[in-house]
C-alpha positions as CSV (number, residue, x, y, z in Angstrom):
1,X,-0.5,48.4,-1.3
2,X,-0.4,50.1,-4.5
3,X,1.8,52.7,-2.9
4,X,4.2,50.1,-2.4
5,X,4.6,49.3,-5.7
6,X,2.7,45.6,-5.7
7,X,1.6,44.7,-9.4
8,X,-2.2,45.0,-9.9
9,X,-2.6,41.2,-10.5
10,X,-0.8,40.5,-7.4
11,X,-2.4,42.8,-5.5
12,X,-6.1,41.3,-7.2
13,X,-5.3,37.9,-5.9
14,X,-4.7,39.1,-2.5
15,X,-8.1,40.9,-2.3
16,X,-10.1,38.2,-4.1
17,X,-8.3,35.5,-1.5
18,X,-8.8,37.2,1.8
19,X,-12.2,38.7,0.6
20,X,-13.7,35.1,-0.3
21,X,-12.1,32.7,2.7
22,X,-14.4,31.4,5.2
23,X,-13.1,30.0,9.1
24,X,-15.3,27.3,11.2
25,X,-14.4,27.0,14.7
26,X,-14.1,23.2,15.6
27,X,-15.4,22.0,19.3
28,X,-14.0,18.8,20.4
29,X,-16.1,16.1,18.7
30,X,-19.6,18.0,18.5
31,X,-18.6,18.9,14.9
32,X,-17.9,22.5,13.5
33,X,-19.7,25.8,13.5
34,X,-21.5,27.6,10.9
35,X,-18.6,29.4,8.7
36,X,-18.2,33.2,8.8
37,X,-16.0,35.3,7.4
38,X,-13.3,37.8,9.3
39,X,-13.6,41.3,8.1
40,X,-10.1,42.4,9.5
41,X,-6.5,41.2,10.3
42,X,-4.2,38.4,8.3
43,X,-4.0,34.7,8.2
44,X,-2.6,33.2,11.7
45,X,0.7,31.3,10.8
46,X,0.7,32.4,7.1
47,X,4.0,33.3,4.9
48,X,2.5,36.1,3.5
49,X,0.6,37.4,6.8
50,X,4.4,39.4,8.2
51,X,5.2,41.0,5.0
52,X,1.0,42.1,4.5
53,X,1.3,43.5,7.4
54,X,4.6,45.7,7.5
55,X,3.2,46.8,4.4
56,X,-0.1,47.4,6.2
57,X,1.6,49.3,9.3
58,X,4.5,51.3,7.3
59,X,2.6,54.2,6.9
60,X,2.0,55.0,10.1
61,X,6.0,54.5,11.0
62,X,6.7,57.0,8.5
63,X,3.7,59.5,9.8
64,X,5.6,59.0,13.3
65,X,9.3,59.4,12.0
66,X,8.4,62.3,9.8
67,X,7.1,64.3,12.7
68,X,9.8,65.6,14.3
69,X,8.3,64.7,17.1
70,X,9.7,62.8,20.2
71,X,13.4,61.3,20.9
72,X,16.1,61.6,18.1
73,X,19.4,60.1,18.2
74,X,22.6,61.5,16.0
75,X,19.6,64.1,14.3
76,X,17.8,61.0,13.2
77,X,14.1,60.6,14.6
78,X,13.6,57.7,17.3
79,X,10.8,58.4,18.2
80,X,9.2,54.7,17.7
81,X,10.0,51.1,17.4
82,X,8.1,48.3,16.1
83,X,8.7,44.5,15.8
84,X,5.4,43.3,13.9
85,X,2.3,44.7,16.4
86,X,4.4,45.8,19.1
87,X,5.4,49.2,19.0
88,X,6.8,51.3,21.5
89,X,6.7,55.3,21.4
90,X,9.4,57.4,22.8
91,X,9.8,60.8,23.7
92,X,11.1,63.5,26.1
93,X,8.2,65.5,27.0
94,X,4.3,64.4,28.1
95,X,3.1,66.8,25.2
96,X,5.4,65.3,22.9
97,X,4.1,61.6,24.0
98,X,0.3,63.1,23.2
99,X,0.9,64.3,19.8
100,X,2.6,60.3,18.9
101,X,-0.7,59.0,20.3
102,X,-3.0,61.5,18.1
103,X,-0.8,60.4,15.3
104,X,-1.9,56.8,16.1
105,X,-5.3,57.6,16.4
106,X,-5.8,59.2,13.4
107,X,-4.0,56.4,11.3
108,X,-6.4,53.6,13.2
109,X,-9.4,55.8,12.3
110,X,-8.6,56.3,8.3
111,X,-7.3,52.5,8.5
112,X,-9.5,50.2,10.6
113,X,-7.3,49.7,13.3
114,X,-8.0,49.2,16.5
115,X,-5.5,49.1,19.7
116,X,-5.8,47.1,22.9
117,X,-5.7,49.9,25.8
118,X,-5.7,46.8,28.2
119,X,-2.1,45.7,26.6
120,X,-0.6,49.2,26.6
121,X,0.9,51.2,29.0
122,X,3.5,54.2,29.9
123,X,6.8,54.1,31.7
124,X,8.0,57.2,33.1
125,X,12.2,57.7,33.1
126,X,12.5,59.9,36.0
127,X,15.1,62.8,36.3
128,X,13.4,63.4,39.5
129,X,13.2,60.3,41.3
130,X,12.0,62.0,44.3
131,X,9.0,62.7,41.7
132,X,5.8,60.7,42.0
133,X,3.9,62.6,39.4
134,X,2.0,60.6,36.8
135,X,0.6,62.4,33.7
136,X,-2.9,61.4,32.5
137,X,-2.2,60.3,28.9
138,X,-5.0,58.4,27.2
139,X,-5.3,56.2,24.0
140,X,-8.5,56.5,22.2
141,X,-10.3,58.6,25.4
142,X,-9.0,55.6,27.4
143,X,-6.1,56.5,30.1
144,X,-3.2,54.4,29.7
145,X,-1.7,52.6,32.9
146,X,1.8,54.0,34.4
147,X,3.9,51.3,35.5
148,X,7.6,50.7,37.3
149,X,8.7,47.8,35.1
150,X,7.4,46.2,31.6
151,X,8.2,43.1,29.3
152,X,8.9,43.9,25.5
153,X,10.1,41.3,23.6
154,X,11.0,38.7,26.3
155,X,13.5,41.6,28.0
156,X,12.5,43.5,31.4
157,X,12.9,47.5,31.2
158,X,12.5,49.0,34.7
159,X,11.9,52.9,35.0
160,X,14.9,53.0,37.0
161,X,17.3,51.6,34.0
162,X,18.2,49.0,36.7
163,X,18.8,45.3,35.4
164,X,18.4,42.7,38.6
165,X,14.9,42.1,37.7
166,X,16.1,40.5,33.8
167,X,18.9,39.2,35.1
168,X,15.9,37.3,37.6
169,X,13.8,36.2,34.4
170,X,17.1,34.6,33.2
171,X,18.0,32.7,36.2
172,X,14.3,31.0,37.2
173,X,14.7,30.2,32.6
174,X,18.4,28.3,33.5
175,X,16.5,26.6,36.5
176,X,13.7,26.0,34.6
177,X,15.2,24.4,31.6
178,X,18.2,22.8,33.6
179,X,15.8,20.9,35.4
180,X,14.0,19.5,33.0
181,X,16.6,18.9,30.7
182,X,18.3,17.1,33.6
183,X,14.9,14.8,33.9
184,X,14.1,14.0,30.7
185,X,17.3,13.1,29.3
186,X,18.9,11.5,31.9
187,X,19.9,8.4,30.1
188,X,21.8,9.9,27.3
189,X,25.3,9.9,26.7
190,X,27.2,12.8,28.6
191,X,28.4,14.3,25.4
192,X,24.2,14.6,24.2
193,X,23.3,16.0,27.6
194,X,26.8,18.6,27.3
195,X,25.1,19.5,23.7
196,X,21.6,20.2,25.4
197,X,23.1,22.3,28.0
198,X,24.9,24.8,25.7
199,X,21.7,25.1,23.2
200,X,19.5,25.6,26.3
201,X,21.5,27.2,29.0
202,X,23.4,29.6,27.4
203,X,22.0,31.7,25.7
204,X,21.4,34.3,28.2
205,X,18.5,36.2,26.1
206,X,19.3,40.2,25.9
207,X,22.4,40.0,28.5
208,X,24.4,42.6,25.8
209,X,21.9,44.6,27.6
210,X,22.8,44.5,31.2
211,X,24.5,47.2,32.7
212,X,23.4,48.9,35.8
213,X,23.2,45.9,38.5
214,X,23.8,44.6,42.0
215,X,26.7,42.0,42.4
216,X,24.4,40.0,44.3
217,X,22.4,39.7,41.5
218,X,25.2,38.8,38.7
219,X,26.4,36.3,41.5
220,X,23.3,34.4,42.4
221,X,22.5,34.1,38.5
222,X,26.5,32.7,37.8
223,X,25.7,30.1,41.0
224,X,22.5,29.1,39.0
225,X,24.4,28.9,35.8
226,X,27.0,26.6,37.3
227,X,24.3,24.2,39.3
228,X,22.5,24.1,36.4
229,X,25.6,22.4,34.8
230,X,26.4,20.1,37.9
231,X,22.3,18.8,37.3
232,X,23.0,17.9,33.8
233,X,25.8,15.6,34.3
234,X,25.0,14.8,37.6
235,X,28.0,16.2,39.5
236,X,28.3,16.7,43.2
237,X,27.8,20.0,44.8
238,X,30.5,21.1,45.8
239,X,33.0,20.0,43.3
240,X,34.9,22.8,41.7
241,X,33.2,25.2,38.7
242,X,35.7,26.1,37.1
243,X,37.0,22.7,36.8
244,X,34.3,21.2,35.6
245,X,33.7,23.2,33.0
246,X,37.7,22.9,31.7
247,X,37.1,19.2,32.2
248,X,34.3,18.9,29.9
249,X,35.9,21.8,27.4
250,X,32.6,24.1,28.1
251,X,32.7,27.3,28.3
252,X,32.1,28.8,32.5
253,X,29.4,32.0,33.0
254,X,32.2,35.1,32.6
255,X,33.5,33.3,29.5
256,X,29.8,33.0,27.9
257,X,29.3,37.0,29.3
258,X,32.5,38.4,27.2
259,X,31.5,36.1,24.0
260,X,28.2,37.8,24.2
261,X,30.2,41.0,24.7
262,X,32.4,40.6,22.0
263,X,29.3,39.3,19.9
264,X,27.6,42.4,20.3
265,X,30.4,44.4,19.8
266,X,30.5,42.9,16.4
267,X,27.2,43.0,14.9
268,X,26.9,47.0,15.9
269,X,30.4,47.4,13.9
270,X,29.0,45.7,11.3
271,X,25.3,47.1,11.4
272,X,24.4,49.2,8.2
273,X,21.6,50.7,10.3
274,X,21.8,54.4,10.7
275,X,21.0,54.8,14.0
276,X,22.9,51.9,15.3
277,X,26.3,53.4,13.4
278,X,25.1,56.8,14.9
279,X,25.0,55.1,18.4
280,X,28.2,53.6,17.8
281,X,29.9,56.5,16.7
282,X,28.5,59.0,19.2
283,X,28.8,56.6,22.3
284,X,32.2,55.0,21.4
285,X,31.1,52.0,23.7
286,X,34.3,49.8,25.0
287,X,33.5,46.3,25.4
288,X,34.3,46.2,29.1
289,X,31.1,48.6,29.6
290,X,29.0,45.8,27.9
């Protein structure tokens, strides 16, 4: 912390406050525990606890990027991402992937940290996909699970860069929450149950990401988009999608897809990041191809 430039009174009230708290643990009504004190990690739910940490966790993103080690994009290092204590490392080679993970290593050593094994895992992008090879590649003498498909941040990657299996996770969430907006807000007014479907239903979580994908996929999640819709208001069947949703001035599935399209489109224009402008500028994406 007193790299990062924190004042030394600050800093002192930070050290004296997480040095001196003490937690119970509470069962049911047969009273509370003996206090104890936690020796590691910040407070659960606290404003200060993100910021602590990304100060906490910094270093060892710039050890990473400063390698020259791993992917790079436009001849800047991508060679990890992080969103708080999930962080993904990327590279082109197995030995490249090793020397990341003894960069990690070291830094939990010199700072106390300690990764979950169980929770981590590798994901091979095949050239090869005739190839069933699977390097041994270990985290603190612990070797790491090779899987086909895995979940960061709510989105589905599959080793195959295919997309039917998120475009799955956001059908069974339309059914999901369709349903039981449908049921618990039955009595409403149609306009209040029109405003619940467009905050719920739509927002279609990561779809700027969807590229490679069956049409029987995209179809069957559209059918569920548009049932959904019916359940809400309580339509028949069979009446007609498309006139339903002009009747009711909402917008239908392949108007919501080129919003989010467009959306995206706009926030990469406008990004200031230097690897999303170097993406940008390199790929030249159209926003049909979104």
């Amino acid at each position: 912390m007193e790299e990062a430039g924190i004042p030394g009174a600050i800093l002192g009230t930070l050290k004296y406050w997480y040095r001196s708290q003490t937690n119970v643990v509470k069962w049911g009504n047969a009273g509370l525990s003996k206090e104890y004190t936690l020796k590691c990690g910040v407070r659960q739910g606290g404003l200060t606890s993100p910021l602590l940490f990304n100060l906490y966790i910094n270093g060892l993103i710039e050890e990473l990027s400063r390698s020259g080690v791993g992917c790079h994009m436009c001849n800047e290092p991508v060679n990890n991402l992080s969103y708080a204590d999930d962080m993904v490392l990327l590279s082109p080679s197995v030995e490249g992937l090793r020397k990341l993970l003894s960069i990690c290593e070291k830094y939990s050593v010199r700072h106390g940290l300690t990764y979950n094994v169980k929770k981590s895992e590798v994901m091979i992008f095949r050239h090869d996909r005739s190839s069933c090879y699977n390097p041994v590649i270990t985290l603190g003498g612990s070797p790491l699970k090779v899987v086909s498909n895995f979940k960061y941040l709510g989105h589905i990657l599959k080793d195959n860069l295919k997309d039917d299996d998120d475009m799955e996770r956001q059908k069974r969430s339309i059914a999901a929450k369709a349903n039981m907006l449908a049921r618990r807000f039955s009595r409403c007014s149609k306009s209040a149950r029109i405003t619940l479907f467009v905050a719920y239903c739509q927002a279609f979580y990561t779809c700027s990401l969807w590229k490679n994908y069956t049409q029987r996929t995209y179809h069957a999640l559209r059918v569920q988009y548009n049932n959904a819709f019916r359940a809400m208001l309580n339509l028949p069947w069979r009446c007609s999608a498309s006139g339903m949703f002009a009747e009711n001035r909402v917008d239908d599935f392949y108007a919501v897809m080129r919003k989010r399209a467009a959306s995206f489109m706009n926030r990469i224009r406008a990004s200031k990041n230097i690897i999303i402008r170097g993406v940008y500028d390199c790929c030249k994406f159209d926003i049909c191809d979104i």
